[in-house]
C-alpha positions as CSV (number, residue, x, y, z in Angstrom):
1,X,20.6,-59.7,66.4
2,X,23.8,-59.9,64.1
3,X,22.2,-61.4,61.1
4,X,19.1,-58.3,62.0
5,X,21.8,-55.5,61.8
6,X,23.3,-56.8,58.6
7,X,20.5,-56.8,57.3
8,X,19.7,-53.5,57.7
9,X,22.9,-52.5,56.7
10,X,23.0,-53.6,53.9
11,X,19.6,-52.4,52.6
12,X,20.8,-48.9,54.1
13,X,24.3,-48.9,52.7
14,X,23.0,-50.3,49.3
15,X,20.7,-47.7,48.6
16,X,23.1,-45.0,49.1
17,X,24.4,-45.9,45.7
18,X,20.8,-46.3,44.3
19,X,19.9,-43.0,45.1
20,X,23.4,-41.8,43.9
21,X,23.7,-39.8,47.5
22,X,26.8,-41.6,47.7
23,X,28.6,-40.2,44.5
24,X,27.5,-37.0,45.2
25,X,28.9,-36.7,48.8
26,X,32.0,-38.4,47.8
27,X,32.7,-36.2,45.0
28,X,31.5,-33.0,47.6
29,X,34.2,-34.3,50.1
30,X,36.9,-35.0,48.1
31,X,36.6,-31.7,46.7
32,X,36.5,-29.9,49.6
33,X,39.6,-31.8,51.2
34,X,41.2,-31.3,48.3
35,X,40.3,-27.3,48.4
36,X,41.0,-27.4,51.8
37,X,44.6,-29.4,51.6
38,X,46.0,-27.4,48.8
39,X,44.6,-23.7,49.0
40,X,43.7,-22.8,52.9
41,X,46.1,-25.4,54.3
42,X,49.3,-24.5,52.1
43,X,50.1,-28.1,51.2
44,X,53.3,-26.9,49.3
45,X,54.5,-24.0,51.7
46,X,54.8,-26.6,55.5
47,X,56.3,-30.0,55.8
48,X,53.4,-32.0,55.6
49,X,55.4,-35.2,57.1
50,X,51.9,-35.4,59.1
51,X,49.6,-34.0,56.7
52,X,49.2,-31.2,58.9
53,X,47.4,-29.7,56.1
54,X,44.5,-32.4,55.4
55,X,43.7,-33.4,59.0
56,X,43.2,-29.7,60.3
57,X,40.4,-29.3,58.1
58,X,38.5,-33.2,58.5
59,X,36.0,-32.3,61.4
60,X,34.7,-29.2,60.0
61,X,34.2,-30.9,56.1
62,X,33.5,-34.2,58.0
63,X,30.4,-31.7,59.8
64,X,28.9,-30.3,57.0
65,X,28.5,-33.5,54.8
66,X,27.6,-36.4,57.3
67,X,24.4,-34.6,58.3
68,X,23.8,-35.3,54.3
69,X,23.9,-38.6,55.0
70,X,22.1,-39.1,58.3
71,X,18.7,-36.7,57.3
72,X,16.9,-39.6,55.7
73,X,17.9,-42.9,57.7
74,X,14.6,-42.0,59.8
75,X,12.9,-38.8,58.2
76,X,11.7,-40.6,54.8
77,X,10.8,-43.8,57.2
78,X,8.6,-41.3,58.0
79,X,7.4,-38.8,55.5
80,X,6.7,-42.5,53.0
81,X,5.1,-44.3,56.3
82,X,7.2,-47.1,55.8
83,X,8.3,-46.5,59.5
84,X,4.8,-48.7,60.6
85,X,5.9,-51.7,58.0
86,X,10.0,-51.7,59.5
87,X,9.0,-51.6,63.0
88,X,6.2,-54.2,62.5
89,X,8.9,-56.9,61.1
90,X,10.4,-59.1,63.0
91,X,13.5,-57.0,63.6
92,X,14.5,-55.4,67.2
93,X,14.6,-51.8,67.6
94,X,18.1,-52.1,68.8
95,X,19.3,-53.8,65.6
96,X,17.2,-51.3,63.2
97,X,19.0,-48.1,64.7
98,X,22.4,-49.9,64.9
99,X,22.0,-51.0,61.0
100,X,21.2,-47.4,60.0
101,X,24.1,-46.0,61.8
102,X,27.0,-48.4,60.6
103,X,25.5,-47.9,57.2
104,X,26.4,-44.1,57.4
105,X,29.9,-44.6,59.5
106,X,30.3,-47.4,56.7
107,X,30.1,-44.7,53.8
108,X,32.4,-42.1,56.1
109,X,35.1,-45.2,56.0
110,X,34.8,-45.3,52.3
111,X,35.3,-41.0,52.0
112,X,38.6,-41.7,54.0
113,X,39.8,-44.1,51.9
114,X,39.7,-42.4,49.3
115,X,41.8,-39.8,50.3
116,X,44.2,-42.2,51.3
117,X,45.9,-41.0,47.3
118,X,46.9,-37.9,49.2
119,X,49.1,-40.2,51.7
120,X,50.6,-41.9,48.6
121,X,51.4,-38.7,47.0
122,X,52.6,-37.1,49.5
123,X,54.9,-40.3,50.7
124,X,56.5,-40.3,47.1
125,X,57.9,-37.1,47.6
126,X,58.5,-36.6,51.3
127,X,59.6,-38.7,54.4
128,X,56.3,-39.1,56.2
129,X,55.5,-40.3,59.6
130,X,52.8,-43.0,58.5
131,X,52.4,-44.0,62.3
132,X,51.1,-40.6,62.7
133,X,48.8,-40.5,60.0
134,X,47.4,-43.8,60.4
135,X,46.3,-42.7,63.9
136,X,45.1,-39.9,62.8
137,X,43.1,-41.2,60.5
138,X,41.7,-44.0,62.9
139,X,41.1,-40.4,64.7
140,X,38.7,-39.3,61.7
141,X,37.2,-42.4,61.8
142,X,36.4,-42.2,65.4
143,X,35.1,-38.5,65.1
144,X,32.9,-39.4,62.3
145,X,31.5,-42.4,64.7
146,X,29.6,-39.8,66.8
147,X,28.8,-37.5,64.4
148,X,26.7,-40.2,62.7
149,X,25.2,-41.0,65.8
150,X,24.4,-37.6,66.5
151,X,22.9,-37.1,63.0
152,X,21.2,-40.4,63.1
153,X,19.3,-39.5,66.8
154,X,18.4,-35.4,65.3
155,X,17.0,-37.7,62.0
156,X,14.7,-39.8,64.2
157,X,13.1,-36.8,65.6
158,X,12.1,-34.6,62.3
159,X,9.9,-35.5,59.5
160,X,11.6,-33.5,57.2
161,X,15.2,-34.2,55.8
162,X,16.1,-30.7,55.7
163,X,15.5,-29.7,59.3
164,X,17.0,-32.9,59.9
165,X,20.2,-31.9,58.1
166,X,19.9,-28.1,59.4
167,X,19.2,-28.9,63.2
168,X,22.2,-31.8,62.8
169,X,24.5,-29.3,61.7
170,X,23.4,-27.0,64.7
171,X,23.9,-29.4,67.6
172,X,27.0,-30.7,65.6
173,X,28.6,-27.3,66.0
174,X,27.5,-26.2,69.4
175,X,29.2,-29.8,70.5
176,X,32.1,-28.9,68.9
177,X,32.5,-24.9,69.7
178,X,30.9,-24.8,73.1
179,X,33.3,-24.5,76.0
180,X,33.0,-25.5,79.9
181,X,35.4,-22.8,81.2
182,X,32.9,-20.8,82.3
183,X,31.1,-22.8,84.5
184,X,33.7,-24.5,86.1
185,X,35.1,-20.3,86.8
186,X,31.5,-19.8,87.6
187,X,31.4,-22.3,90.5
188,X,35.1,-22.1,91.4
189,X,36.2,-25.2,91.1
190,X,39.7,-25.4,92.3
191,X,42.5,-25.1,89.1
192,X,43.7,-28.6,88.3
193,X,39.9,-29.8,88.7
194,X,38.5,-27.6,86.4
195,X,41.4,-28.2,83.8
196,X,40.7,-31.6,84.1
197,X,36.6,-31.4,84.0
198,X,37.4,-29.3,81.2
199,X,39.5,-31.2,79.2
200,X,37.4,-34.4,79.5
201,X,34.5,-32.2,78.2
202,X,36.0,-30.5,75.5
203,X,35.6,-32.1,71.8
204,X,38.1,-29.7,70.7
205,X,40.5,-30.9,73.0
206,X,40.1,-34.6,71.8
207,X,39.9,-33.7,68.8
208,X,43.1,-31.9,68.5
209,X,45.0,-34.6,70.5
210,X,43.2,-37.3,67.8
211,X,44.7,-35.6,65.0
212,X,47.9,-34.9,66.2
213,X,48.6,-38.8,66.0
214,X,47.9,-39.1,69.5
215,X,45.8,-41.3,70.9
216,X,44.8,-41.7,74.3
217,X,42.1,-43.8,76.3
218,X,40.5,-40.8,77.5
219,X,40.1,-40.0,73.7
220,X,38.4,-43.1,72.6
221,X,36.0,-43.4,75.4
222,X,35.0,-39.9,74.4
223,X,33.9,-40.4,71.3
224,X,32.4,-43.7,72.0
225,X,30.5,-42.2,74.8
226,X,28.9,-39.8,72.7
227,X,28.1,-42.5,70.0
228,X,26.5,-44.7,72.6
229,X,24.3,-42.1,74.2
230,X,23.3,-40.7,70.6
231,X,22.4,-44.2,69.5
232,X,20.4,-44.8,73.0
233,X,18.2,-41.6,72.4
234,X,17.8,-42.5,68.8
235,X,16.2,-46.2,70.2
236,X,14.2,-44.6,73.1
237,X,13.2,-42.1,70.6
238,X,11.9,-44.9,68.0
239,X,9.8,-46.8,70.4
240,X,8.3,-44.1,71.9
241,X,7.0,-42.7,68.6
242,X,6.2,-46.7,67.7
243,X,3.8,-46.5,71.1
């Protein structure tokens, strides 16, 4: 199944950079980080030993423009009808939605690099706590993991890359912004409990603790868990549409 998901990869990744999608979203994110760092995050007026500045702003930039890249890893399978020839090869389902989904985390690994100047820039001029940033990247990374999946399951459900990209940015939001306080007061769960429910819920709450150069094992198997379970419904999702 390895050699299946390279594959796919590949082709995926590779045409990212044919259809120029790739420069276009790179140059939109570096720009907006940039925006972001500079002018709303006050890079010159804090201490940016953390790059307080860049990291606050990642998941919101990071939601708007990986949706971009997700809407047409199944939508123009469909809207050409090459989804009958892919599933017809000799390739697994599995390995199909697996390829497409490490070819968009694969292009949100290249966006972070190359913001990795910033660190340089930043380390030239002030004592900076590299451990922290470095985890806080790998944070990023992780974050960007699930919202791939996420945008890669919404994808296999639309015909249409713009309600792909529309509905991904939806779901991607209400994930982020919804919060489990109220039912846990609604039922009256005792305190501690319903911090803890709540907590374990909350993508805000990993995601702050993520980018604060903490990283915990409860964090990790957050994110993953929502990766997983996105990437599941994306395969039940193909077969049943293939049947």
């Amino acid at each position: 199944m390895s050699k299946q998901i390279c594959l796919i990869f590949q082709k995926e990744f590779a045409s990212f950079f044919r259809t120029r999608l790739a420069y276009f979203i790179l140059g939109i994110y570096l720009f907006l980080s940039m925006f972001c760092t500079f002018y709303l995050g006050l890079y010159f007026d804090v201490i940016n030993a953390n790059l307080f500045s860049f990291f606050y702003f990642q998941v919101n930039i990071l939601m708007l423009l990986i949706p971009a890249l997700t809407m047409r890893l199944w939508a123009d399978e469909y809207k050409t009808g090459n989804i009958e020839l892919l599933l017809t090869q000799p390739l697994s389902y599995t390995a199909v939605v697996i390829g497409k989904f490490l070819s968009a985390w694969g292009l949100c690994l290249l966006l972070l690099i190359c913001s990795a100047p910033l660190w340089l820039f930043t380390a030239l001029n002030i004592s900076t706590d590299n451990l922290n940033i470095l985890t806080s990247y790998f944070g990023c990374f992780l974050i960007s993991g699930s919202m791939c999946a996420v945008g890669c399951m919404v994808s296999a459900f639309n015909k249409s890359p713009i309600v792909a990209y529309l509905a991904s940015v939806l779901l991607l939001t209400l994930i982020i912004i919804v919060d489990y306080n109220f039912v846990f007061n609604t039922f009256s769960f005792p305190g501690n409990l319903a911090i803890r429910f709540t907590q374990s819920l909350n993508f805000f709450y990993h995601q702050s603790t993520l980018l604060s150069g903490q990283i915990g094992v409860d964090n990790i198997i957050y994110y993953l868990s929502i990766t997983v379970f996105a990437l599941w419904l994306n395969r039940i999702t193909i077969e049943y549409k293939r049947g």
